[in-house]
MARFI-469502 format. One record per residue (C-alpha): x, y, z. Coordinates in steps of 0.1 Angstrom, whole numbers, plus 5000, padded with zeros to 4 digits. Layout:
! residues N
XYZ ...
! end
This chain:
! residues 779
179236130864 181036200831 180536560835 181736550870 184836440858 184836700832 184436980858 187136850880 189436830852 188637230844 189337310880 192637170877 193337290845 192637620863 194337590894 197737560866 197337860846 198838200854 197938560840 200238640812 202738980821 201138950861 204639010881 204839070915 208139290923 207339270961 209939230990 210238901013 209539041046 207438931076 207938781113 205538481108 205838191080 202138331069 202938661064 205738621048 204738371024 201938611011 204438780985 205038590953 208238420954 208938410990 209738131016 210238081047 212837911070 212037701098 214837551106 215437641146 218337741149 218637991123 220238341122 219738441090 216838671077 213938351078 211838521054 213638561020 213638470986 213638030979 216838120959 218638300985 217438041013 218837820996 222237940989 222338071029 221937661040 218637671055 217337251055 213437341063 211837521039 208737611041 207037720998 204537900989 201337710979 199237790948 195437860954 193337550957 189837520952 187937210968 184037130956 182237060984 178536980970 177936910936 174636720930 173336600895 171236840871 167536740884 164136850863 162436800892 158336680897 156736520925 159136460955 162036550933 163936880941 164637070910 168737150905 169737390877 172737510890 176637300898 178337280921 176537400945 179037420972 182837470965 185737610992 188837810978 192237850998 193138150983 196638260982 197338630981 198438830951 198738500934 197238510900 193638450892 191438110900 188538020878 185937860891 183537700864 180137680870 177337510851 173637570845 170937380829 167137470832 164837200851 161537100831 159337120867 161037430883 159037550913 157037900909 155338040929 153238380915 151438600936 148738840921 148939180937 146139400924 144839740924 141139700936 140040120923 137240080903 138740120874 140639780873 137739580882 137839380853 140839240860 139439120891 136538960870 138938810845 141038650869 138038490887 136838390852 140738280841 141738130869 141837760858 143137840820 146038070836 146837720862 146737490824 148837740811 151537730833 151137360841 152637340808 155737490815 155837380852 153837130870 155137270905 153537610910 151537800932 149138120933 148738370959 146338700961 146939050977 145239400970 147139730973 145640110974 146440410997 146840481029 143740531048 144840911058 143941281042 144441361021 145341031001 141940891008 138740971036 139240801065 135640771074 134640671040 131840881036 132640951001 132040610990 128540550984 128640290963 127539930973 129839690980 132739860980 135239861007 136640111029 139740261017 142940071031 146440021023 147439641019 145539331022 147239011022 143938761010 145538430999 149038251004 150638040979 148337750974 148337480949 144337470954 143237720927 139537730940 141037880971 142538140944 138838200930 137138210960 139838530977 139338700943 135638660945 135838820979 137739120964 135439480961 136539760948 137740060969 139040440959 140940730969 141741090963 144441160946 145641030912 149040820923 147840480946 149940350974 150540020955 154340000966 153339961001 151439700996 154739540974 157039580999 154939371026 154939081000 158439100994 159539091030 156838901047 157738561032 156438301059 153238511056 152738521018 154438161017 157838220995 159237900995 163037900993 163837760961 161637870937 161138110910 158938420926 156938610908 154738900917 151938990895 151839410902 149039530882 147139890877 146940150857 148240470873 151640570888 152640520923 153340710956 157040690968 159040790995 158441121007 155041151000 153641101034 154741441042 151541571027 149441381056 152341451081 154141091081 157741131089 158740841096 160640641069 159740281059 161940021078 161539751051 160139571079 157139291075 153939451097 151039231088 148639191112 146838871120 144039001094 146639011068 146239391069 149339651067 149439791103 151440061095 150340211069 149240571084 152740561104 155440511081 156340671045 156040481014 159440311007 161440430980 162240310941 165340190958 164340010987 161839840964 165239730946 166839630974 165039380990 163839240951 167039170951 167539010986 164638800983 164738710949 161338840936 160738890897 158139210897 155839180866 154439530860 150739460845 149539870834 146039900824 143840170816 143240410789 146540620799 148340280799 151240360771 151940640788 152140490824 154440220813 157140460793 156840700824 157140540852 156940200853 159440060824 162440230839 162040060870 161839750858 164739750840 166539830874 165039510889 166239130888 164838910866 165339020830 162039110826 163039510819 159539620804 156139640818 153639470800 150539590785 146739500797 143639530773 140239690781 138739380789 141939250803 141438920786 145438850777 146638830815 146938470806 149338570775 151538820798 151838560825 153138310803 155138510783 156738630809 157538350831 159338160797 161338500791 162338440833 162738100832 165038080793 167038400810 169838350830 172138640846 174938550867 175438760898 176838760935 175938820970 178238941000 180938960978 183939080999 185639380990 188839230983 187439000958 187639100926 185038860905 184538820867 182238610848 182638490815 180138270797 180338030767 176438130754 175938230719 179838210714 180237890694 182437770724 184638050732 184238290764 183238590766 183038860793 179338850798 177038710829 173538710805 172338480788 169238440767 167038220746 168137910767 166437560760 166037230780 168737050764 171437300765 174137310796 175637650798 179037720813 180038010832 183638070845 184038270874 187338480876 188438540912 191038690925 191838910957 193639260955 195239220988 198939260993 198239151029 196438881047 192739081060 191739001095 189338811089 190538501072 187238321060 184438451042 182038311019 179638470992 177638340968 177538320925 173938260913 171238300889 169538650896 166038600912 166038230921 167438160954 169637840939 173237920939 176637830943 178037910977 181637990978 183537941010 186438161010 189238081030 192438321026 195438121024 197738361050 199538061074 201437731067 200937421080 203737411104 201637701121 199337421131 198637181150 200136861156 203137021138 203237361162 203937351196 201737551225 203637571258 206437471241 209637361258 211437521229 209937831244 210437771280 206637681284 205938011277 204738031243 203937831208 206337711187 205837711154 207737731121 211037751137 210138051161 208338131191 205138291192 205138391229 202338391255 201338791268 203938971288 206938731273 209038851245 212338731235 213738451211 212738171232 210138361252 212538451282 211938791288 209938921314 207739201303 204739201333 205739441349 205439831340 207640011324 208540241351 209239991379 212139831356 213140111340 212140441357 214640711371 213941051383 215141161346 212040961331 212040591312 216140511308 216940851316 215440981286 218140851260 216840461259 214340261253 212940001275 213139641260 212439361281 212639501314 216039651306 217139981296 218440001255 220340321248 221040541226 224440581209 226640771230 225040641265 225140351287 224740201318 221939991335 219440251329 221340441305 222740711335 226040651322 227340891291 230040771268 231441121261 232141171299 235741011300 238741151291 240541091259 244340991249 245741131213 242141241204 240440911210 238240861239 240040601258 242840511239 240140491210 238440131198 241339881202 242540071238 239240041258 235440211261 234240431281 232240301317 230340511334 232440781328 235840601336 237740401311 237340031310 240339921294 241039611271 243339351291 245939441272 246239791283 245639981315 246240391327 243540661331 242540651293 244140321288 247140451268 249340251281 249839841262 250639611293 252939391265 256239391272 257239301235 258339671226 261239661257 262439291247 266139371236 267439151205 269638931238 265738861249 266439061281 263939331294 265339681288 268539531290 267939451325 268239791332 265239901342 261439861342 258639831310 255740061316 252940131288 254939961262 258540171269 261840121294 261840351321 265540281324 267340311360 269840571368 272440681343 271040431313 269540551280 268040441250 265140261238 266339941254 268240101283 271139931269 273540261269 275240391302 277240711305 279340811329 277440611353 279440441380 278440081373 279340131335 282639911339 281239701359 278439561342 280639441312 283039231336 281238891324 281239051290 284939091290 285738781305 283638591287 284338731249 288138851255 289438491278 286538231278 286638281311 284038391338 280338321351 278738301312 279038001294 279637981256 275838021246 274638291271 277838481256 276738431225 273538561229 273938881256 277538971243 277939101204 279339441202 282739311218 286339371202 289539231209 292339471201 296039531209 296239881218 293240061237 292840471231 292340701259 289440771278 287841071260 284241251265 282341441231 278941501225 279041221198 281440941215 282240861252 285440651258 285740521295 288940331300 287940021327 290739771345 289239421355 291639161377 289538861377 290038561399 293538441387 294938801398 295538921361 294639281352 292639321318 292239641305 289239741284 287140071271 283640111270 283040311236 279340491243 278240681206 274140791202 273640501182 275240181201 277340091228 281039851219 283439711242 286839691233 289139451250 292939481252 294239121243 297039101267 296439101310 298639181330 299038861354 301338841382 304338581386 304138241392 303438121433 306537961454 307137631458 304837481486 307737291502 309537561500 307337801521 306637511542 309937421550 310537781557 307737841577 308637541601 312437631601 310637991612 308837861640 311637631652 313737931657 311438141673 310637801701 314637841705 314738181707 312038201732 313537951751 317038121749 315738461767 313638271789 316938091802 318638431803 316038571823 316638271850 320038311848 319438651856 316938621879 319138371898 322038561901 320538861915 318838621944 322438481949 323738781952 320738941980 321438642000 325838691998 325039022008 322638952038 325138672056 327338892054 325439192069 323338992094 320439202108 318339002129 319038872169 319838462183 316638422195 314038152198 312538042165 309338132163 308237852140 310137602164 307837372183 308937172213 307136792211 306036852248 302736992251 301637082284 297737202294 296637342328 293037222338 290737522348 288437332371 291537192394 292337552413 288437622422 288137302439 291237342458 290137702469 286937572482 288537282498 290537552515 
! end
């Protein structure tokens, strides 16, 4: 437990400590918090209303207001599975290596994390060693001393590990000319074998009788040529594990001994084998290598290859008389190139009596060697690993370490840092740091650090309201669902391209993008799919359409501002420029168009305000006159004031005159008391001033009312007399002239004494009709 609590402390200490001079000059840029937040120094805004750039330097973010901000996190490294140092022994799993599971959250170009790892070698250590053996005649007494040996080789290594485990196999040639004779009709010695290419006689047992029994079954066997086909026979132990019996974790060992070199890839040309080895396990249920006479022998560095996979220590055993020369050929340079440490092939006698010494020689040199390596390391890793062995203390740069004892606990510190500037697609990885030829190890789960919490969930939102249901908020943005764009995922992009924004001229006409169903165009260009050309309209003192401030061009018309209107909106529709200092438009005068007085007949100047020789030009200063010269007329005091300032009073006025540079026009005004005033209207280029002569002309007093009443009456009395005088004359006259007619007629009668014709008498006498008939018929 105490060093449990040493190791966390070191991987805290290590989380805190940066690479001296390692500086970052990046810029803050990215659409997602994750992204942006892989650049040293950056942060992220998630506030959701934000306008501002949200990616951008903690400093600046800051300063710009932004309440939510989201900080870039350190790399973090989590241990996982860190079990105890164990020696092992019966029903005890050995552990030489800690921690054995860790996960790091890895933050791009942050500086490095060092991961410390510990190793201590377990007493009882699993081993398992498998004896593969060249069976030619001339290492037969290997085959005898291992049956003899057997028990002293087990007592040998039960002293440096009580859990191990033998296994047998024989290797020689493939059973094809012209390696070896396929009928075997060369071999005419007794008890020998036909010639094969692999036999797999014993798995791993504990039991070693069941060890002497398979090598007691073993016979010799030959060949043809001088090279054996020993490595095809190795690379069917290597990769036919639940065969041979390879148990995980354990320390495998395979016991390759002969005394000549080896066929290698390639050489199966010579019997017309071209297919290459697949590395692939092809034991048959005899334990036999079925493909021997099919596939090539594998190569040095396929042999290499899946040593290293599988975690096999080759022991190269050379006998012979040409053994020295073997080994320094061909066989020590190749085991230097394997796992294990072991980089020499060892040396067998005549008699082959010190297997016993090579075995356990070499299985101490394996098990007090350690060399730190990795597996699947990604390529964005970079890993270092620095060691404390041999260094009173201080680390060095090394993975190896030698000479190890029981009691001694090594530490290795892994350096690991990625080389990426952006986040890789694949965001979790793992690989594995461990001792080279044992299968323990510390797995390393790798997870790069590229998002931020608010980019998961319960924090982010799917179907988020924020985005109209139509995609995940998160981190103050929305991340919007497939054929959605816009800030809050309200554009419509289903459709294609075409149907919203086709014309016969191609997509927007072929000066626009299409964004979001709708047409974007280029500079110069508008309309709804960018038909419309901004150059098209007509321009007004150079600018097109009045220029910026005047209006824009629409489609090729002018789409003016509200405060000005015309064909290229050069005219202002503000009145201000024809307001006169009296507050009057164009002196009332005439009419404002774009900004100027269009004055009415016979006025002039800016303001309209100047009339010559215009018929009106005495009249329109009457309320003038009367107001400024007598206080008199329709203006009041204030409205005088205001309209009436260029007036004079004077005692004499000059005669009416016309010059180019001053117009006198001499003006009479009798205003409603009957007086006469006399002004002149003096009209120069520059202003207009009345001038007012300060005596009128009034007429006299009016009579007396009684007077003209009286007088009136006395008129009308006289003419009733009058009237009544010469209609009494007229009587008179009449009268006499009557009296006179009837003088005359008496006394010239004319008419006769006859019966009046109007006389009546008062006897009325009637004669009845009837009376005579009735006496005529009575008759």
């Amino acid at each position: 437990m105490a060093l449990l609590g040493v190791y966390c402390q070191m991987v805290i200490i290590t989380l805190f400590i940066s690479i001296p001079g390692l500086v970052f000059c990046q810029s803050c840029n990215g659409f997602r918090c994750g992204k942006c937040l892989i650049r040293s120094g950056c942060a992220w805004c998630k506030d959701l209303d934000y306008k501002l750039n949200r990616c951008d330097s903690l400093e600046k973010m800051i300063g710009d207001g932004c309440t939510n901000i989201v900080k870039r996190e350190p790399s973090r490294i989590t241990v996982t599975q860190n079990d105890d140092f164990s020696d092992g022994g019966p029903g005890l799993e050995a552990v030489q290596i800690r921690p054995q599971r860790v996960k790091i959250q890895l933050t791009p170009n942050d500086a490095e994390v060092r991961l410390p790892i510990y190793y201590k070698i377990a007493r009882n250590f699993p081993l398992d060693v498998y004896f593969l053996n060249d069976p030619s005649y001339t290492m037969r007494f290997l085959i005898q001393r291992l049956n003899e040996l057997a028990n002293s080789i087990a007592d040998d290594i039960s002293l440096l590990t009580t859990d191990f485990r033998f296994g047998l196999g024989t290797s020689m040639e493939k059973n094809i000319l012209p390696f070896t004779d396929p009928k075997g009709l060369m071999y005419s010695c007794t008890n020998c074998d036909p010639p094969y290419s692999f036999i797999h006689r014993l798995s791993l047992t504990r039991d070693v009788e069941d060890f002497k029994v398979a090598i007691s079954k073993v016979n010799t066997t030959g060949n043809f040529d001088m090279p054996e086909g020993l490595l095809d026979g190795l690379m069917q132990v290597m990769v036919c594990g639940d065969r041979i019996g390879w148990r995980n974790k354990a320390r495998k060992m395979v016991i390759y001994a002969s005394d000549i070199q080896f066929h290698q890839a390639g050489d199966g040309r010579l019997a017309g084998i071209l297919e290459p080895n697949d590395c692939m396990c092809h034991m048959d249920s005899t334990g036999k290598y079925s493909k021997a006479e099919i596939q090539d022998y594998p190569s040095v560095g396929q042999i290499i290859q899946k040593a290293r996979e599988n975690n096999i220590n080759i022991l190269f055993v050379i006998g012979g008389d040409e053994s020295e020369r073997v080994r320094t050929t061909v066989y020590n340079s190749l085991a230097a190139a394997l796992p294990g440490g072991i980089d020499f092939a060892a040396e067998l006698d005549t008699t082959s009596s010190n297997i016993i010494q090579i075995i356990g020689e070499s299985y101490r040199r394996l098990r007090d060697t350690v060399k730190m390596v990795s597996s699947l390391l990604p390529k964005e890793i970079m890993l270092k690993i620095y060691s404390d062995c041999n260094s009173d203390g201080r680390f060095n740069l090394t993975n190896l370490c030698t000479v190890l004892n029981f009691n001694q606990t090594l530490t290795f510190d892994a350096s690991i840092q990625s080389n990426l500037n952006t986040c890789p697609e694949e965001r979790n990885s793992s690989f594995a740091i461990f001792p080279e030829g044992l299968d323990e190890r510390v797995t390393v789960n790798l997870e790069h650090a590229c998002g931020c919490d608010c980019q998961m969930e319960p924090e982010a939102e799917p179907k988020s309201s924020k985005c109209n249901g139509r995609g995940r908020y998160e981190c103050g943005i929305c991340i919007c669902d497939p054929g959605w764009t816009g800030e809050r995922c309200d554009c419509d992009e289903r459709g294609s391209v075409a149907e919203a924004c086709g014309t016969e001229q191609g997509i927007c006409s072929g000066v626009g993008n299409c964004t979001c169903g709708k047409c974007e165009c280029s500079p110069g260009f508008d309309g709804e799919k960018c038909e419309c050309s901004d150059r098209n309209c007509r321009s007004y003192n150079g600018l097109l359409c009045g220029g910026p401030t005047n209006g824009n061009c629409d489609c090729g018309k002018c789409a003016c501002y509200s405060n000005f209107t015309g064909e290229t909106c050069e005219c202002s529709t503000s009145t201000g420029m024809c307001m006169t200092e009296n507050n009057t438009l164009c002196s009332e005068n005439g009419i404002c168009e774009c900004g100027e007085c269009i004055c009415s007949a016979g006025f002039t100047g800016n303001h309209c305000e100047r009339c010559k020789n215009c018929p009106a030009i005495c009249e329109i200063q009457y309320n003038c006159v009367e107001c400024a010269g007598f206080n008199q007329g329709l203006y009041n005091q204030s409205i005088c004031d205001q309209r009436c300032k260029n007036v004079e009073i004077v005692s004499l006025l000059q005669e009416a005159s016309f010059s180019k540079d001053l117009t006198i026009t001499g003006c009479v005004l009798r205003d409603r008391f009957g007086c006469i005033i006399k002004f002149n209207v003096h009209d120069s280029e520059n202003e207009q001033t009345i001038k007012i002569k300060s005596l009128r002309e009034c007429p006299p007093s009016p009579p007396d009312p009684l007077i003209i009443g009286a007088s009136v009456s006395g008129a009308v009395v006289l003419i009733v007399l009058l009237c009544i005088l010469i209609w009494k004359l007229l009587t008179m006259f009449y009268d006499n002239m009557e009296y006179s007619k009837f003088e005359h007629d008496l006394k010239n009668p004319a008419w006769e004494t006859t019966e009046n014709p109007i006389y009546k008498e008062c006897i009325t006498s009637f004669e009845n009709p009837m009376r005579e008939a009735n006496v005529e018929e009575s008759s």
